[in-house]
C-alpha positions in Angstrom: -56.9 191.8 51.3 -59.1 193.1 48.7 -62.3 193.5 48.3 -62.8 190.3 46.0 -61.5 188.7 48.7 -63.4 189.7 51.4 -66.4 189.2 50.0 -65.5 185.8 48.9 -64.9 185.4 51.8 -67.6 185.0 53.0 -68.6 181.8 51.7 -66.3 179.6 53.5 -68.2 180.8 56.9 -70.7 178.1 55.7 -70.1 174.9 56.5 -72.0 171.2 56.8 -72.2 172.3 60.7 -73.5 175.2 59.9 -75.1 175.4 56.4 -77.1 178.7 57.0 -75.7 182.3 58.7 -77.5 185.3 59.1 -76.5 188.6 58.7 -75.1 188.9 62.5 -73.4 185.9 62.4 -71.5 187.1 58.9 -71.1 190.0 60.9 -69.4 188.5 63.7 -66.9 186.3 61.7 -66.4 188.7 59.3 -65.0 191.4 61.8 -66.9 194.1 59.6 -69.6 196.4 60.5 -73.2 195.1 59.6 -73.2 197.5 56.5 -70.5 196.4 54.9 -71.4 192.7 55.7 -74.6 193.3 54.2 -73.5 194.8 50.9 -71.1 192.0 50.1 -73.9 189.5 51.0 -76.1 190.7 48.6 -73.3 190.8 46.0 -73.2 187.0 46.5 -76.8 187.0 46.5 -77.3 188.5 43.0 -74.4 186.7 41.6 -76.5 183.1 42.9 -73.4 182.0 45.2 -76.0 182.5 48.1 -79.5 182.3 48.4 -81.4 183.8 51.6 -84.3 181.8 53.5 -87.4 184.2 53.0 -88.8 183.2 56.2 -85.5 183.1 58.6 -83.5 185.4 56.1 -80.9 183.2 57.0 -78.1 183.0 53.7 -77.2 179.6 52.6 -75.1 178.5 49.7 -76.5 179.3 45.7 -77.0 177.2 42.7 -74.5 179.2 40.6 -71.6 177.3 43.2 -72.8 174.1 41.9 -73.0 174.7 38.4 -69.4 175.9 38.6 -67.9 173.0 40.4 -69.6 170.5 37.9 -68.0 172.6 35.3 -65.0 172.3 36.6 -65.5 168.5 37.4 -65.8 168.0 34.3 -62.9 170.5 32.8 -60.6 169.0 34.8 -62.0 165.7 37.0 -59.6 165.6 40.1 -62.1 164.9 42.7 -62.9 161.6 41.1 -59.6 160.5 40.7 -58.7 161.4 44.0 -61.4 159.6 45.6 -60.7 156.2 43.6 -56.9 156.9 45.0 -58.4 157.2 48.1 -60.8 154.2 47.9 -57.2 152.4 48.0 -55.3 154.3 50.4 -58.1 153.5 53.2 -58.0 149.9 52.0 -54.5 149.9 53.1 -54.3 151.9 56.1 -57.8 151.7 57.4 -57.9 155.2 58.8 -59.8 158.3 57.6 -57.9 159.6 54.6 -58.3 163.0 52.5 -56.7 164.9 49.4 -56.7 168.7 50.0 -55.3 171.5 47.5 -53.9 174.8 47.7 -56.4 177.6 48.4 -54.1 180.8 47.6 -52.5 181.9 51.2 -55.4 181.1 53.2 -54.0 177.1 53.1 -55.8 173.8 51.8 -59.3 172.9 50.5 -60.4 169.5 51.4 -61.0 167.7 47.6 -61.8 164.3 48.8 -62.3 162.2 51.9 -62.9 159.4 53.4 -63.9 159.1 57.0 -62.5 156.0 58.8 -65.7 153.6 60.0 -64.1 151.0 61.1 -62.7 151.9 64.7 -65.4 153.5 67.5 -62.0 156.0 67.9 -61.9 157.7 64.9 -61.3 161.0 63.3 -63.6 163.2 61.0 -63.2 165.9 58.2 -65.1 168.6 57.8 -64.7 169.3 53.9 -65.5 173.4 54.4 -62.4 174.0 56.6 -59.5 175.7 55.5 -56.5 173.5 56.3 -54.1 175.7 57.8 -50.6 175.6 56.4 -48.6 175.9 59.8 -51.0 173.3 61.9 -51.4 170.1 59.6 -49.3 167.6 58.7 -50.8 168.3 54.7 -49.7 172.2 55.1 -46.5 171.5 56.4 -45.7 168.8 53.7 -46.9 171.7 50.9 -45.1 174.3 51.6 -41.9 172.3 52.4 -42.4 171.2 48.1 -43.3 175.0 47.5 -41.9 177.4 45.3 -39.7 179.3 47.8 -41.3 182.6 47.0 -44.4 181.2 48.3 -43.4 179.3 51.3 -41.8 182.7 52.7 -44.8 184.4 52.2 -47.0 182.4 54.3 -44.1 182.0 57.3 -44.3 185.7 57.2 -48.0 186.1 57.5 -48.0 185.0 61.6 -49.7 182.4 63.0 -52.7 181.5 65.1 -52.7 178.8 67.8 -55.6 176.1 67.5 -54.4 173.9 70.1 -52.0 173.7 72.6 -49.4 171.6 70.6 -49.5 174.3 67.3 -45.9 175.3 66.5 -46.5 179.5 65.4 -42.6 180.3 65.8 -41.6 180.8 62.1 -38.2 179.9 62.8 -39.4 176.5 64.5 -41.6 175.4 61.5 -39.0 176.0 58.8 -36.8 173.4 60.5 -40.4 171.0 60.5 -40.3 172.4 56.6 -36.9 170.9 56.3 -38.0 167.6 57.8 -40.7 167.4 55.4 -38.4 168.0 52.9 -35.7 165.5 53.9 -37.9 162.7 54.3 -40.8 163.3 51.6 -43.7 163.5 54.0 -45.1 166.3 56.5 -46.2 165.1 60.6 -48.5 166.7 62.5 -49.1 165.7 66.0 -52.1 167.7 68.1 -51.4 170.8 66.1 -55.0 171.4 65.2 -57.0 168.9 66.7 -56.0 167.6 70.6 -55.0 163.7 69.9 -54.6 163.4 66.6 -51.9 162.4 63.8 -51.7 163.2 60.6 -49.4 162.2 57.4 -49.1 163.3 54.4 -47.5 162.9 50.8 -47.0 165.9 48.6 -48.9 166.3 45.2 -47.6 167.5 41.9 -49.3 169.5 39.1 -48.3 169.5 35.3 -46.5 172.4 35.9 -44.2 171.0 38.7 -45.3 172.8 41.6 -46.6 171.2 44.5 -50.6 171.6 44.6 -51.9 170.0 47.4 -51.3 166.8 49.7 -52.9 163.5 50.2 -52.9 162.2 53.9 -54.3 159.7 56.8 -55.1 161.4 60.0 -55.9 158.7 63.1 -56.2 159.0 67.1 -52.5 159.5 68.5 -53.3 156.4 70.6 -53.3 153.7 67.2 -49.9 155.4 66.1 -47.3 152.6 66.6 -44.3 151.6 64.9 -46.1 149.5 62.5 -48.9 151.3 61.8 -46.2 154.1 60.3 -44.3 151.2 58.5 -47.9 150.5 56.9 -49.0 154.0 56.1 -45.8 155.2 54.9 -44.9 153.0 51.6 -49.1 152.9 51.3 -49.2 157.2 51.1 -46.2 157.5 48.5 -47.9 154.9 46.4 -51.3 157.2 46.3 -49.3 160.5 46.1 -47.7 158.9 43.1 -50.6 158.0 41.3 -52.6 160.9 41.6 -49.6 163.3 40.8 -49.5 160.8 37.8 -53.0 161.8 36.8 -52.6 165.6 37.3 -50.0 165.7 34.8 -47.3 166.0 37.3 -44.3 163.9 38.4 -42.5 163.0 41.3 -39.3 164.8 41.6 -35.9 162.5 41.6 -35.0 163.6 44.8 -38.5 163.1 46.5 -38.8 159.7 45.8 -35.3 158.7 46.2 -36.5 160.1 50.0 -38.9 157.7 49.5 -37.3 154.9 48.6 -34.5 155.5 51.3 -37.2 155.6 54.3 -38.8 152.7 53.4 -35.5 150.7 53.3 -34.3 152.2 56.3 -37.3 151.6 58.3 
């Protein structure tokens, strides 16, 4: 990793549950020495991604991070696409639903969400966390799309284990990759949080590479044979429109995958 990316870094450590970090805590999640930590930190500092607290000294995000991501917004609107998609999708399933993209090797970046608040059971997303490729069902349904080149670098990068139902066996998760594949959409079931499923659809750029998923993630307890029959046609729909409006299209094969599933089930 270089030093770019390290320092970088350094801003996904901050998070709605923990807006503010001081220099030990950096220090801590970093795995660097408090020197090191420190310089990189004050890079950020001087380039406005983070401010510090003058009082607590604590760090916290910078104003130059929001003037990029409206100018980027407004470059290329996908977040409020993806939430009118998604506006839809939750009318439909009436579960928490969430569009994340690729975030180079690391895994997916949350884009949009809605949290379900319908059901006292329910699941949440916490936009700052890195979705991790091997673990949910929105990696494992992006790297089955992926450029091949890709997809075997992150099965050779090792794997962590988040809960006691996370797959890390390389070998084992390129058969769930060919599942994915097969039948269009990626499952994940307790692989990073205890009791809970996930779905998801791939998305396509303009470019025809996969670029992210679109998803519903619910207690394992509401997942019935209906429910899926519901979520399934109601995911491909979304993932269609939204690849629409990226530019992208669904491959033949995909939605002939599609297609097949639904008449099948």
């Amino acid at each position: 990793m270089s030093t770019v990316e390290k320092t970088l870094k350094l801003l996904g450590y901050l998070k709605t549950t923990s807006p503010e970090l001081g220099l030990s805590q950096f220090t801590r999640l970093s795995g660097e020495d408090k020197a090191t930590t420190h310089r990189r930190l004050a890079d950020l500092t001087r380039a406005g991604f983070l401010e510090q607290d003058p009082v607590t000294r604590a760090y916290r995000l910078g104003a130059a991070l929001t003037r990029l991501a409206l100018t980027r917004e407004q470059s290329f609107p996908l977040a409020e696409h993806a939430r009118r998609v998604l506006e839809r999708l939750y009318e439909a399933v009436g579960e928490t639903v969430h569009v994340s993209v690729v975030q180079g090797v690391e895994g997916l970046a949350t884009l949009a969400h809605i949290d379900d608040h319908s059901h006292g059971n329910r699941v949440y997303i916490e936009p700052a966390d890195i979705l991790p490729f091997h673990a949910t069902a929105s990696g494992i349904v992006t790297l089955a799309h992926s450029e091949p080149s890709f997809r075997d670098r992150i099965l050779s990068r090792g794997f962590n284990s988040l809960t006691s139902e996370t797959e890390t066996d390389p070998q084992v998760l390129a058969l769930h990759l060919e599942d994915a594949r097969r039948s269009g959409f990626g499952r994940s079931e307790g692989a990073y949080e205890p009791d809970v499923f996930s779905i998801a659809a791939p998305l396509f750029g303009s470019d025809g590479t996969c670029k992210g998923a679109i998803a519903t993630a619910m207690p394992k307890a509401r997942l019935t044979d209906a429910c899926e029959a519901r979520v399934l046609p109601a995911l491909a729909r979304a993932a269609s429109d939204l690849t629409a409006h990226w530019g992208g299209v669904v491959p033949p094969g995909l939605r002939a995958a599609w297609h097949g599933g639904f008449s099948a089930a």
